[in-house]
Jmol script that loads the backbone (N, CA, C; Angstrom):
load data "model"
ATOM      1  N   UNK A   1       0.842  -1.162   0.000  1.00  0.00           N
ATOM      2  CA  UNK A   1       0.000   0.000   0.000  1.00  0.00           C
ATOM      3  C   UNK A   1       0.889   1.227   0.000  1.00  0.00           C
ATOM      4  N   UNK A   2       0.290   2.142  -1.004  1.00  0.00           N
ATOM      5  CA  UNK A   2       1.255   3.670  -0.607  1.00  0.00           C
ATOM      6  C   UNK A   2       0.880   4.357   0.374  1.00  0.00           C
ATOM      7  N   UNK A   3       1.667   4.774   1.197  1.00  0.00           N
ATOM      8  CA  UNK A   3       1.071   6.110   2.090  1.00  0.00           C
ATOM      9  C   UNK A   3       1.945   6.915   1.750  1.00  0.00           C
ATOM     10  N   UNK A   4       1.705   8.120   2.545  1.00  0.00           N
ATOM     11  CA  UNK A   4       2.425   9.237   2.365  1.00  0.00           C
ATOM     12  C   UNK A   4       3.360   9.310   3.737  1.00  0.00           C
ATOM     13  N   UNK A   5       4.374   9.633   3.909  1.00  0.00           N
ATOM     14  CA  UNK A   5       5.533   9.683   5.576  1.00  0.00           C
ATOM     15  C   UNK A   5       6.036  10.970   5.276  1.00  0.00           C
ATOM     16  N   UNK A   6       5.915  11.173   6.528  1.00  0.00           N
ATOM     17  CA  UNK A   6       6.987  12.528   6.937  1.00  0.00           C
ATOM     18  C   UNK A   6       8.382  11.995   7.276  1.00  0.00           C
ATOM     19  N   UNK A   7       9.387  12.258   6.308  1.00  0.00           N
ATOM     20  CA  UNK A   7      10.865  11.602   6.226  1.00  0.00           C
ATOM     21  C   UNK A   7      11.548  12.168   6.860  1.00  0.00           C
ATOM     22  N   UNK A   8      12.715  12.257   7.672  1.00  0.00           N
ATOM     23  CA  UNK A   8      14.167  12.748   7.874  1.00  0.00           C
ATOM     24  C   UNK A   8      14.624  12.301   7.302  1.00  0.00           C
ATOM     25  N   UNK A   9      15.656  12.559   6.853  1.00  0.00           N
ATOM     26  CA  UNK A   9      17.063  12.015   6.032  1.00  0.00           C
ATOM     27  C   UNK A   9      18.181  12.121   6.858  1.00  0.00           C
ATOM     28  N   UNK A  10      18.584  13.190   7.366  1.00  0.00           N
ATOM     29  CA  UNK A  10      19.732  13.588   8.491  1.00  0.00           C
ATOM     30  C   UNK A  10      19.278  14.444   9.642  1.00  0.00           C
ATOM     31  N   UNK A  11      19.817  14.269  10.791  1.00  0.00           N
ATOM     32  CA  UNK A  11      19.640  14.989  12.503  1.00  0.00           C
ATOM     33  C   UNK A  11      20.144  16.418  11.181  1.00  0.00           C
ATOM     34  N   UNK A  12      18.845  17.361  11.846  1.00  0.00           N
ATOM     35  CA  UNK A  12      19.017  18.775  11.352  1.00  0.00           C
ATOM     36  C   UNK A  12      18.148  19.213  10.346  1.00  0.00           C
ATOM     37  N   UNK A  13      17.935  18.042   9.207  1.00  0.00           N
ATOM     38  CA  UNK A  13      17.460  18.491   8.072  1.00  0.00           C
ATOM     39  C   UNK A  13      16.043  18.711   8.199  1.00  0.00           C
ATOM     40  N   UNK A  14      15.442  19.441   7.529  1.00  0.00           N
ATOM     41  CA  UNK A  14      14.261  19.098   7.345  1.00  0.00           C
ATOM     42  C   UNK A  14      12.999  18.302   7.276  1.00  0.00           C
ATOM     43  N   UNK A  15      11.868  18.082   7.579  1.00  0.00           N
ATOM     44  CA  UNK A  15      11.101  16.882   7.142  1.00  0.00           C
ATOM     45  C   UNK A  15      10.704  16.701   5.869  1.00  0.00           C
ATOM     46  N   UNK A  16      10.540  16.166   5.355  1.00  0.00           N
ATOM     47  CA  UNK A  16       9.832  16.090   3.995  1.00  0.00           C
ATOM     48  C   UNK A  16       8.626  14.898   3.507  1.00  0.00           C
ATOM     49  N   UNK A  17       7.445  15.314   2.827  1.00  0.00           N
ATOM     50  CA  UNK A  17       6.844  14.408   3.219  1.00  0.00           C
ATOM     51  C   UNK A  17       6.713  13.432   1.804  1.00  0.00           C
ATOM     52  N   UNK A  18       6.806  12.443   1.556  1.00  0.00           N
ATOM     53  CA  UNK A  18       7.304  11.415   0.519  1.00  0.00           C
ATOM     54  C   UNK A  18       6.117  10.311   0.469  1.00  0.00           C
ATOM     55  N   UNK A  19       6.458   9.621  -0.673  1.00  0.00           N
ATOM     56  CA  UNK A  19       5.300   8.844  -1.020  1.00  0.00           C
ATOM     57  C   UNK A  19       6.182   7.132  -0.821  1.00  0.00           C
ATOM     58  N   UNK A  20       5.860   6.617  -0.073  1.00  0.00           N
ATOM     59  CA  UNK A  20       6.829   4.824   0.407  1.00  0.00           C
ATOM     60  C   UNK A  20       5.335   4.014   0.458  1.00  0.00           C
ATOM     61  N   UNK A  21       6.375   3.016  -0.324  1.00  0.00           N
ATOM     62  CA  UNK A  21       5.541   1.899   0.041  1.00  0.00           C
ATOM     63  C   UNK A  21       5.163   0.730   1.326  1.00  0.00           C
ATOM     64  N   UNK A  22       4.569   0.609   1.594  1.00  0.00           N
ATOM     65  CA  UNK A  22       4.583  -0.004   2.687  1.00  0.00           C
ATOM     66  C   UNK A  22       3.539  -1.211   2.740  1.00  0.00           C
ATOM     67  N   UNK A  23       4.506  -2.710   3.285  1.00  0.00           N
ATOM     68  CA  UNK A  23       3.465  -3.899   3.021  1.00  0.00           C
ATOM     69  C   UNK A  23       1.965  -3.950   4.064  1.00  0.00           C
ATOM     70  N   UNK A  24       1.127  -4.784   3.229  1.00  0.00           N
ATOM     71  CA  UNK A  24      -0.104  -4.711   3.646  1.00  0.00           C
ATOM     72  C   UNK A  24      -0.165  -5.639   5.349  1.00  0.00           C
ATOM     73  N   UNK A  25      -0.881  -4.833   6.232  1.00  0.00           N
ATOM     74  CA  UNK A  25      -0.931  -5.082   6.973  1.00  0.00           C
ATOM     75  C   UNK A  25      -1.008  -6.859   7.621  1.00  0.00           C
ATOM     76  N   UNK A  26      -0.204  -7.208   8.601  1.00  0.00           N
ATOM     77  CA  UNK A  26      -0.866  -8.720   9.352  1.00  0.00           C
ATOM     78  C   UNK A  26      -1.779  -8.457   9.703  1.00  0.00           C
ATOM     79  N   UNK A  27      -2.321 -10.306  10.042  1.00  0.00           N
ATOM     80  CA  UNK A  27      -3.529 -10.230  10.624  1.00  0.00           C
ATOM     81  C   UNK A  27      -3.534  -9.934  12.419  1.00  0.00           C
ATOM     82  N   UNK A  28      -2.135  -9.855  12.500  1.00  0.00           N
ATOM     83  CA  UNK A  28      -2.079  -9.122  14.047  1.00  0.00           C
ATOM     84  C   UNK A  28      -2.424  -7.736  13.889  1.00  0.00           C
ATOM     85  N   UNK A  29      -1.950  -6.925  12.915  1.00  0.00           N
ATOM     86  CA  UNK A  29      -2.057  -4.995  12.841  1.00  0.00           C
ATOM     87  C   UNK A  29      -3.388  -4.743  12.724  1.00  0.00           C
ATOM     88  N   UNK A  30      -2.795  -3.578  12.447  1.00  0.00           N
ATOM     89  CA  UNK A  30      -4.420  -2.564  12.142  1.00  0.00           C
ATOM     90  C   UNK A  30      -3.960  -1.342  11.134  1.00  0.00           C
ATOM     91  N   UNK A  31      -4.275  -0.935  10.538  1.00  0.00           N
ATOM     92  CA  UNK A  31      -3.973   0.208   9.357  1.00  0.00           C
ATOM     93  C   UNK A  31      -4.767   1.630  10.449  1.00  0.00           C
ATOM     94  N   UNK A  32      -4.133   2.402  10.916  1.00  0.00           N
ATOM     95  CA  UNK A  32      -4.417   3.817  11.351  1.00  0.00           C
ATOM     96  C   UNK A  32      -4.590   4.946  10.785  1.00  0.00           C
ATOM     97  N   UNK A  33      -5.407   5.748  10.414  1.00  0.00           N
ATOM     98  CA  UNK A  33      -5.432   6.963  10.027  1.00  0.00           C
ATOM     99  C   UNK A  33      -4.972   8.455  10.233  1.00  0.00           C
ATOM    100  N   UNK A  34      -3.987   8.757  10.461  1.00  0.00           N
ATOM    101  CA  UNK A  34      -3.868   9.870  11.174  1.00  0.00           C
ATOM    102  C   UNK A  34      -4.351  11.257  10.040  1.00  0.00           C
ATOM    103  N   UNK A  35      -5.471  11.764  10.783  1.00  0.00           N
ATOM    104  CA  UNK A  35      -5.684  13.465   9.843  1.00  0.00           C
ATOM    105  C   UNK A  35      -5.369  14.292  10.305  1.00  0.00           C
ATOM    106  N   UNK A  36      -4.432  14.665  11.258  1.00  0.00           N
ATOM    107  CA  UNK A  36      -4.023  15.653  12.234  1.00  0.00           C
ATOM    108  C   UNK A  36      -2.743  15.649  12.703  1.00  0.00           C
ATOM    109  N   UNK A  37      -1.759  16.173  13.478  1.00  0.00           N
ATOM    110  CA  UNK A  37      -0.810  15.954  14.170  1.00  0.00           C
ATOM    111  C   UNK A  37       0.000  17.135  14.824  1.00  0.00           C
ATOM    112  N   UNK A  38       0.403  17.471  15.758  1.00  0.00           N
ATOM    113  CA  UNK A  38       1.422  18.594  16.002  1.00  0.00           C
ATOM    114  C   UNK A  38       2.770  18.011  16.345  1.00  0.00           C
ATOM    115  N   UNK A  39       3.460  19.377  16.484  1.00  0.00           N
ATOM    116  CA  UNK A  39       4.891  19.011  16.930  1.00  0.00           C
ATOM    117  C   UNK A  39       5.055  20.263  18.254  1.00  0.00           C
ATOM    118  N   UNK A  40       5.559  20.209  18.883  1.00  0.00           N
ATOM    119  CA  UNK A  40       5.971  20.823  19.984  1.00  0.00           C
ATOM    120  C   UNK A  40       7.792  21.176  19.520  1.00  0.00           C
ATOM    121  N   UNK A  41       7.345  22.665  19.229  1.00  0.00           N
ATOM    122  CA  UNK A  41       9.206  22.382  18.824  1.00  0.00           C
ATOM    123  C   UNK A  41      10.279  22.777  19.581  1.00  0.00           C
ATOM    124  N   UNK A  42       9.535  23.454  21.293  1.00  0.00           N
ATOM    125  CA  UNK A  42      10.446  23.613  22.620  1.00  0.00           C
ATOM    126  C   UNK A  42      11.207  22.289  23.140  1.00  0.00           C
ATOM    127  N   UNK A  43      10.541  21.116  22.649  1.00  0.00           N
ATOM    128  CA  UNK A  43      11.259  20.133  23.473  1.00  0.00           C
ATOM    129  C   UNK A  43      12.257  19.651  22.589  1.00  0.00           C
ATOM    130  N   UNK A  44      13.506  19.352  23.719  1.00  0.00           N
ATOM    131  CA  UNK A  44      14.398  19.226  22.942  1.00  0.00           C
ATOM    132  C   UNK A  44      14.982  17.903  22.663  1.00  0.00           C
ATOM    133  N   UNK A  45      14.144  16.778  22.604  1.00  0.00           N
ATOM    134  CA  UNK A  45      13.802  15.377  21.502  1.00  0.00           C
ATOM    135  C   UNK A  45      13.626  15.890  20.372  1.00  0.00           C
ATOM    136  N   UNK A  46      12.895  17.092  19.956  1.00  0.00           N
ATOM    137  CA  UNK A  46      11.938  17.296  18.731  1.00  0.00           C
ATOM    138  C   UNK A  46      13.164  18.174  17.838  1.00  0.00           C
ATOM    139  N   UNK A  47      14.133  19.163  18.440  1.00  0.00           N
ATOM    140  CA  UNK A  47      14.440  20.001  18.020  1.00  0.00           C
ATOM    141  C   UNK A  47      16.360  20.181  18.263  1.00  0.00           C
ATOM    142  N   UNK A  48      16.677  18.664  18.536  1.00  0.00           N
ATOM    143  CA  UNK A  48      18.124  19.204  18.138  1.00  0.00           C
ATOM    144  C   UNK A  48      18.956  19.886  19.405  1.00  0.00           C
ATOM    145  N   UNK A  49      18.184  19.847  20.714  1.00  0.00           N
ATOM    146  CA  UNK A  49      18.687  20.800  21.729  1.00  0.00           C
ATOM    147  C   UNK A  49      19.074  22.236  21.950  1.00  0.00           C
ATOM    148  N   UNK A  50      17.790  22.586  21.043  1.00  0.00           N
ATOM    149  CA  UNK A  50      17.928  24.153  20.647  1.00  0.00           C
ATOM    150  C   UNK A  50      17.016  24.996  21.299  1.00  0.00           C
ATOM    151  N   UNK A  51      16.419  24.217  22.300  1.00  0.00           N
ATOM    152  CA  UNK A  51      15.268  24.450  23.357  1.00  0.00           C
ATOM    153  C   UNK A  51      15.686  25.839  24.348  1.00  0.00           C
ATOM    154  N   UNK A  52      16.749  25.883  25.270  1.00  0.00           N
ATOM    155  CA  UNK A  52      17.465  26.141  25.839  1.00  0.00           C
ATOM    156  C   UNK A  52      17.518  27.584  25.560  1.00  0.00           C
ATOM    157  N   UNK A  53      17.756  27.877  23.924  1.00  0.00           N
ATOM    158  CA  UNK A  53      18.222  29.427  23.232  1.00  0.00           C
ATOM    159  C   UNK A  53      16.939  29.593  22.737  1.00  0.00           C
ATOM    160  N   UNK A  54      15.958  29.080  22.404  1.00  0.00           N
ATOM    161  CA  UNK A  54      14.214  29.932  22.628  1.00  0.00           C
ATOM    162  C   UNK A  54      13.798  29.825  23.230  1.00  0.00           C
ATOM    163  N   UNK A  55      14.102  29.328  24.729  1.00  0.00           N
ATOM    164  CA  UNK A  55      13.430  29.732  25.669  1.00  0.00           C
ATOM    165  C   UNK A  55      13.992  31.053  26.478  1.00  0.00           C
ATOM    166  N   UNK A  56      15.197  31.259  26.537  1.00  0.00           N
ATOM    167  CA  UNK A  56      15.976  32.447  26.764  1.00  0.00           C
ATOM    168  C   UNK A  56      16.037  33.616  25.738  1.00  0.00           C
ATOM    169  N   UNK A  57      15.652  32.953  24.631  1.00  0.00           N
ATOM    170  CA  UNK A  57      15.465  34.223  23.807  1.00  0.00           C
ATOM    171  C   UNK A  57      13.587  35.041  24.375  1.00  0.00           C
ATOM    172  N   UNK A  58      13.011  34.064  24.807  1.00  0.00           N
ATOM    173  CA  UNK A  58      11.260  34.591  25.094  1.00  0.00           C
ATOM    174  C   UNK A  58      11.151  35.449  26.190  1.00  0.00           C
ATOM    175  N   UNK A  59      12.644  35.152  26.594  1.00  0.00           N
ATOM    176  CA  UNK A  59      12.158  35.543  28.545  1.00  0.00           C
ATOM    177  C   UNK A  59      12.813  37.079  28.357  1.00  0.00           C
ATOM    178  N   UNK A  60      13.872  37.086  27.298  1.00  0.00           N
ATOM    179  CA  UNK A  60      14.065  38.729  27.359  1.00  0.00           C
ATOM    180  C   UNK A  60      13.220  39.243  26.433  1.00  0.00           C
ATOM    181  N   UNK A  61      12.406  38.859  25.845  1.00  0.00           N
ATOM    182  CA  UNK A  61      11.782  39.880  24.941  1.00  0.00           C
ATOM    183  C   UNK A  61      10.594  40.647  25.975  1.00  0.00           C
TER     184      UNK A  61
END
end "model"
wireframe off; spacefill off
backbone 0.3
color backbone group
C-alpha cells in the first residue's frame, strides 16, 4: 500500500513528506489513520537541543 511519511534524512534536516511503500498489513495490525498531528518544537527530543536558546530568547523579549 502507498502512504504518504513525513521523512528525515539527516539529525538537522528538514522533514519532507514522501510517497513509500509499505506492506499490507498482518492479521495481528491494524492500518491507522492519522488526519491531524502537532509538533511541539520547545522540546528538545523534537528540536536538536535548541530548546534552551528559545526559551531564553522569550524571557528577554
Amino acid at each position: 500500500m502507498k502512504i504518504t511519511a513525513a521523512v528525515l534524512r539527516a539529525a538537522g534536516a528538514p522533514l519532507s513528506l514522501e510517497s513509500v511503500e509499505l506492506g499490507e498489513p498482518r492479521s495481528d495490525e491494524v492500518v491507522v489513520r492519522i488526519v491531524s498531528s502537532g509538533n511541539l518544537p520547545h522540546r528538545p527530543q523534537c528540536d536538536g537541543g535548541r530548546a534552551a536558546l528559545a526559551r531564553s530568547h522569550r524571557a528577554r523579549s
